[in-house]
C-alpha positions in Angstrom: -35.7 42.2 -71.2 -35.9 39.1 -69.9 -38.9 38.6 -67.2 -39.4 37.3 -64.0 -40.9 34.1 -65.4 -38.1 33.7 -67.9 -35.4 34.2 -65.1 -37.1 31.1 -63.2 -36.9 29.1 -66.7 -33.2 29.9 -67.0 -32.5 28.7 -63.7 -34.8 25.6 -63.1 -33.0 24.8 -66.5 -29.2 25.2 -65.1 -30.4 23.6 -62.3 -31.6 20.8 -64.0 -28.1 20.4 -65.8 -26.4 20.4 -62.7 -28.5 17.7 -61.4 -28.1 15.6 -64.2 -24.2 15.8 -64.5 -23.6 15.3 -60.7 -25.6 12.0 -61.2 -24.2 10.7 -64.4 -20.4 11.7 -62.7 -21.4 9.7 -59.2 -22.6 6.3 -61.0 -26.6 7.5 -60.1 -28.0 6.6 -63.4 -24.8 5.3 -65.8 -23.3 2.9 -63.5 -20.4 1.1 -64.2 -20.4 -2.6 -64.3 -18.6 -4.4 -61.2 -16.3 -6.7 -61.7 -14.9 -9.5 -59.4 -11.9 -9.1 -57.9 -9.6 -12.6 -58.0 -7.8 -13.4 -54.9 -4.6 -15.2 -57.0 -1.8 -16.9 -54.9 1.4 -17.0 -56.7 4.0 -20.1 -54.5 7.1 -20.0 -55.8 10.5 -20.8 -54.1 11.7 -16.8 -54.1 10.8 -13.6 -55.7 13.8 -11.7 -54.5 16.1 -13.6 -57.0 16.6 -11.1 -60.2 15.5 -13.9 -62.5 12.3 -13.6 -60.9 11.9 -9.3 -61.9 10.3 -8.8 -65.0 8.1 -12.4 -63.6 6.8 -10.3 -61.3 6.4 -7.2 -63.3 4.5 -9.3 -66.1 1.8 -10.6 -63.3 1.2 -7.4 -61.9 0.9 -5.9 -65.4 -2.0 -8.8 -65.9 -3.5 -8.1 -62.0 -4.3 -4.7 -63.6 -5.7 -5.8 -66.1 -7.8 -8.6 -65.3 -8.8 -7.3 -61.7 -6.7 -9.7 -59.9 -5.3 -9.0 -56.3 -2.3 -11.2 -56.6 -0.4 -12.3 -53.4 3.5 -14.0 -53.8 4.1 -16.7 -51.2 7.8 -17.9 -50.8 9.2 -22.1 -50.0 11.2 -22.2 -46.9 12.9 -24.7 -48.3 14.3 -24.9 -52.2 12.0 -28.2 -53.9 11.1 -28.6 -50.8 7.7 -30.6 -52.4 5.5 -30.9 -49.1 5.4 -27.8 -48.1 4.4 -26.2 -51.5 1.4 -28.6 -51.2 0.9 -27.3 -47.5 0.8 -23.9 -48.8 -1.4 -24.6 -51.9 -3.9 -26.2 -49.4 -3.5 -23.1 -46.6 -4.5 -20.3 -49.4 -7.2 -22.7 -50.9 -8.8 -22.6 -47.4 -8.1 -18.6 -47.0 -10.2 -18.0 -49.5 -7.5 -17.6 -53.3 -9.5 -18.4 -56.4 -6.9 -19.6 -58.0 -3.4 -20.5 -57.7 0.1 -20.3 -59.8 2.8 -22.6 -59.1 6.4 -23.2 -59.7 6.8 -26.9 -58.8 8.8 -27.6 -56.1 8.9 -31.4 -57.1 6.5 -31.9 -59.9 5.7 -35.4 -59.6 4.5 -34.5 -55.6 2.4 -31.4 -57.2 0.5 -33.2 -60.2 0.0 -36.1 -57.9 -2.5 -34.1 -55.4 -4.1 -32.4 -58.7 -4.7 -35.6 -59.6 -6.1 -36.4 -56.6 -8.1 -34.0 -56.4 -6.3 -32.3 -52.5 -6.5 -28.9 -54.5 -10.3 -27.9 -56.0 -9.4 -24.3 -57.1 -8.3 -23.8 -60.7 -4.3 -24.4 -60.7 -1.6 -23.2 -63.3 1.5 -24.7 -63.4 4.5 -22.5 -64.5 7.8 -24.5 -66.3 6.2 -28.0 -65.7 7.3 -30.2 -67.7 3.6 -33.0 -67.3 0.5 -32.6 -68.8 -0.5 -31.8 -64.9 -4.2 -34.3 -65.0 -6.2 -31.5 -62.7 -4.3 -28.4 -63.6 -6.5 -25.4 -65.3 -3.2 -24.7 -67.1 0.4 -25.6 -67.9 2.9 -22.5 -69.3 6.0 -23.9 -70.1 9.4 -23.3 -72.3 10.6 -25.8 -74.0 13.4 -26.6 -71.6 14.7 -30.1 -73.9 14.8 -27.5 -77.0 16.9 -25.0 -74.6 19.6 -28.2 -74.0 19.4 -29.4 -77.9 20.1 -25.5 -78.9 22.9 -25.1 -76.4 24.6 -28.1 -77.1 24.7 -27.6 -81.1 26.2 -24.3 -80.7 28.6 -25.8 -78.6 28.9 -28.7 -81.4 29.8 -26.1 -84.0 32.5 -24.9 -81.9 34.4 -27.8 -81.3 37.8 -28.9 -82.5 39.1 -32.4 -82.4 40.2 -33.2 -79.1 37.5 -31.4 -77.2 34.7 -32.6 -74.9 32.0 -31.2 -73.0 31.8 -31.2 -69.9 28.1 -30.5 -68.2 28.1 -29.3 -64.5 25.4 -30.8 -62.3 24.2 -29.5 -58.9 24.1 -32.6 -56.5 21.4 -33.3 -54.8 17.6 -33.6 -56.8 16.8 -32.2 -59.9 13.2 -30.5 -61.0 12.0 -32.5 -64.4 12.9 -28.8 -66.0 16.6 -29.6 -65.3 16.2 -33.1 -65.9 14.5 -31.9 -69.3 17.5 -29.7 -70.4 20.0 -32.0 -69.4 18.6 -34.9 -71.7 17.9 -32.0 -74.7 22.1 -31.4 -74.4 23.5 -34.9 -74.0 21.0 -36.0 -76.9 22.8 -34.1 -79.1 26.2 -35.0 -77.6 25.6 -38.4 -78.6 24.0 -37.4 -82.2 27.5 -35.6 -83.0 29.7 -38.5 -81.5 31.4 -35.6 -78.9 32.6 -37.1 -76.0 31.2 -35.6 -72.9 31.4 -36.1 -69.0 29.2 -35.1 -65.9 30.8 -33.2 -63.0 28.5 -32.8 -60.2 29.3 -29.9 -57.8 27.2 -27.6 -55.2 27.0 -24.2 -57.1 28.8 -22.6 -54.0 31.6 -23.6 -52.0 35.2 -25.0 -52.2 34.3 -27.9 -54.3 33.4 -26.4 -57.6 36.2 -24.1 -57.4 38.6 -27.2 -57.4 36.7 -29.0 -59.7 36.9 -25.9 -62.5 40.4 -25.7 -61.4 41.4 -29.1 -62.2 39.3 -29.1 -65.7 41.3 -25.9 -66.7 45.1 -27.1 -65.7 44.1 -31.2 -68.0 42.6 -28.7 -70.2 46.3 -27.0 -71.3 47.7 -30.3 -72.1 44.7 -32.4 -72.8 42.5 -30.8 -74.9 40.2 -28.0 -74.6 36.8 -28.0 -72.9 33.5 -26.4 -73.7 31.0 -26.2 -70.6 27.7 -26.8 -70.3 25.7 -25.7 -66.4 22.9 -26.7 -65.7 21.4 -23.6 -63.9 21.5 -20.4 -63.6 23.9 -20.6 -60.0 26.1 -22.7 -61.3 26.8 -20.5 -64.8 26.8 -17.3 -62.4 29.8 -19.5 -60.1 31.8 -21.0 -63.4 32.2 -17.3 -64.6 33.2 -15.7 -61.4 36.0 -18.6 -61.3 37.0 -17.7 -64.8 37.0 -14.2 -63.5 39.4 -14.7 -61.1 41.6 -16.6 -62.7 41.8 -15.5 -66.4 44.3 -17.8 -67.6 41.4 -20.7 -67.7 39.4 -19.0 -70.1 41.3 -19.4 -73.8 40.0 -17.9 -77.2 37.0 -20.0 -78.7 37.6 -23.1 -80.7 36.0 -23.2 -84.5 34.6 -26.3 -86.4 32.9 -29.3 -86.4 33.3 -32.2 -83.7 34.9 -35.9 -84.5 36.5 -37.4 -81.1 37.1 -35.9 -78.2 39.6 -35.7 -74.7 39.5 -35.0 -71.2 38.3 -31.7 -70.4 39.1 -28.6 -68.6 37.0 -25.2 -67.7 37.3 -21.3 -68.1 36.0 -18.7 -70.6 35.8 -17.8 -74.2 37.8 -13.8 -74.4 40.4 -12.8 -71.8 43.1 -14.8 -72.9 45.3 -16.4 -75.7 44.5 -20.0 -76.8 47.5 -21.4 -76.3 47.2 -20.7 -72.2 43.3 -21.0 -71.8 41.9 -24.7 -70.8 38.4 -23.7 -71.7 36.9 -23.0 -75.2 33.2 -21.7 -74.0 30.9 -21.7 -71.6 27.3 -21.6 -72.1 24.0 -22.1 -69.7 20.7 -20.4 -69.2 19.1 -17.6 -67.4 18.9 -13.9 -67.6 19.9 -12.7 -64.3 22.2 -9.0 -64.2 25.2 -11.4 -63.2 25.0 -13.4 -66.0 25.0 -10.8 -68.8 27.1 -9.0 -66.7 30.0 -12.2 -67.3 28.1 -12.6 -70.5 29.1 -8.7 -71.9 32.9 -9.7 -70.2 33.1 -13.1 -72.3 33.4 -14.9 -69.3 30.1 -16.5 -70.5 29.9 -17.5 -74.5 26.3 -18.1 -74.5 22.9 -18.6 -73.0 19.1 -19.6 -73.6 16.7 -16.9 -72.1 12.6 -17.3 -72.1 10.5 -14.0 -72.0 9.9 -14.1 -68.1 7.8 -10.9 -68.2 5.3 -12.7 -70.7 5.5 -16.1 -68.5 3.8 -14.0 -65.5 1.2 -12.3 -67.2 0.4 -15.1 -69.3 -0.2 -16.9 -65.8 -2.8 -14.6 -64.6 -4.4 -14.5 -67.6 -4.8 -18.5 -67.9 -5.6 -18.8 -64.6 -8.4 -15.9 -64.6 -9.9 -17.4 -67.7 -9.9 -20.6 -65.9 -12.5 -18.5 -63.4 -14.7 -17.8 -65.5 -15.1 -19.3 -68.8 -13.8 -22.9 -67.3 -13.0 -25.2 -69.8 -10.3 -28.3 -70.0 -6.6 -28.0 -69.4 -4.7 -25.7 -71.6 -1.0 -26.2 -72.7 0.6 -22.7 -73.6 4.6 -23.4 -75.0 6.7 -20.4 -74.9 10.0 -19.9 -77.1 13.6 -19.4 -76.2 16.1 -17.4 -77.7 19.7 -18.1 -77.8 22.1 -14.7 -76.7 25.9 -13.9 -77.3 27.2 -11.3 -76.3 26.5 -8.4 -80.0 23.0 -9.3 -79.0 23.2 -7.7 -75.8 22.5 -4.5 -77.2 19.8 -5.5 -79.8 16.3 -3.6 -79.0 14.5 -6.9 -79.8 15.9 -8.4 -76.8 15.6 -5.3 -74.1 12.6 -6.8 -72.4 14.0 -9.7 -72.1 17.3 -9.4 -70.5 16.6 -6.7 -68.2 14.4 -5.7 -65.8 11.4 -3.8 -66.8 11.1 -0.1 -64.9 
């Protein structure tokens, strides 16, 4: 039998054990290391746009990771270049660590870096300059995207066709510009005749102006199309869409000379009626695979959107804290048709991650 004495042992003993768990679970003798939280703005033109989804999801993913309290600020204004400058200097002065930019208008952004307006570390996203006074550049290789585009086009090509690249009006970002010179390079290199129609991606004006391309296209020659963004591909196809005698069955071979051209999609109808021989552009958005799984759209370069947004936090929190020079970070592209839709390689990114 256990004693009175031995009792008291027992207990002083649980007691001690009790004590000594309640202080190792509430941080009273193992205490975890604290960690700086980063105040990270993020000025972009819009976050709402589906291109801008698994973006978001990859930054968050990284804010998790890297202790980062991550804000999104919105432009007005599309490249409107002064006001992302504004901003950059308003959340400077509100205490963000760092920023993350989408230029507006490059040349206006890398010019105050330069200058030294911003002091905070800076990644720029897409930019297509070194960026003297950025922490960090993160980039696809938008020239490649156009060269890639283009030769598929190329291989496409009968005689008598020509490309024809639509343009928005108005000023381009050095990405467009970029992508545009990567695709008539290799229109030049392959002796295919090619012209520039410049439209707004909405209103009456590009309607008529696919229109027109389609009805030279039926006696002509046939036209492959090339857009420039992601608003104008998304417009082209709904055209098509509506009006399915445009879009003929794709041409085969190699390109010698070329004709006037016309506009429309690849499936949907029979050669002989269709003025367009393809249609290809870039972006991921739900509407574009959406024309892309209809053949309304022949083809598109995609980057990996979720790993351009974490790979931003990430450059930019190292900037915090290990400092450093600038850093250049290229990431690839992949060209899509319309089997690899389905292909578990590319689920992450063409759609949206949950």
């Amino acid at each position: 039998m256990i004693g009175r004495r031995g009792k008291a042992l027992i207990l002083a003993y649980v007691a001690f054990l009790t004590v000594l768990f309640l202080m190792c679970s509430t941080d009273l003798i193992i205490r975890e290391p604290e960690r700086e939280v980063y105040q990270i703005a993020v000025i972009i033109e819009d976050v709402r746009d589906d291109n801008y989804v698994n973006f978001r999801k990859g930054i968050e993913q990284a804010a998790m990771e890297f202790h980062g309290d991550v804000q999104f600020i919105t432009l007005y204004k599309r490249l409107d270049g002064d006001q992302q400058i504004e901003l950059m200097s308003r959340e400077q002065q509100d205490g963000a660590h760092a920023l993350i930019i989408i230029p507006a208008d490059e040349e206006r952004v890398v010019s105050a870096l330069a200058q030294g307006q911003v002091s905070v570390p800076v990644v720029l996203l897409g930019s297509g300059q070194a960026g003297e006074g950025a922490a960090g550049t993160i980039a696809p290789d938008h020239k490649a995207m156009g060269e890639r585009l283009a030769r598929e086009m190329a291989v496409r090509m009968d005689e008598g066709c020509q490309a024809v690249i639509f343009e928005e009006t108005g000023k381009k970002s050095a990405m467009d510009r970029l992508f545009l010179e990567g695709a008539k390079d290799v229109f030049d290199q392959e002796g295919i005749r090619w012209m520039t129609v410049r439209a707004e991606s909405t209103g009456p004006a590009l309607s008529e102006a696919v229109l027109a391309l389609g009805s030279r296209g039926r006696e002509e020659g046939r036209t492959m199309i090339l857009a420039q963004s992601t608003e104008l591909l998304t417009e082209i196809a709904g055209i098509f869409g509506e009006n399915h005698g445009l879009f003929g069955a794709g041409a085969s071979g190699k390109t010698r000379e070329y004709g006037p051209g016309q506009a429309g999609s690849l499936e949907g109808a029979p050669s002989s009626h269709g003025g367009v021989g393809g249609l290809y552009g870039r972006g991921s958005t739900l509407g574009v695979l959406n024309y892309l799984d209809q053949g309304l759209i022949t083809g598109i370069c995609v980057t990996d959107q979720f790993s351009l947004g974490y790979r931003s936090v990430e450059m930019a929190i190292q900037a915090l804290e290990a400092g450093g020079g600038h850093r250049r970070l290229k990431l690839d592209s992949y060209y899509i048709e319309k089997e690899d839709l389905r292909r578990p390689e590319y689920e992450m990114l063409l759609y949206p991650v949950e």
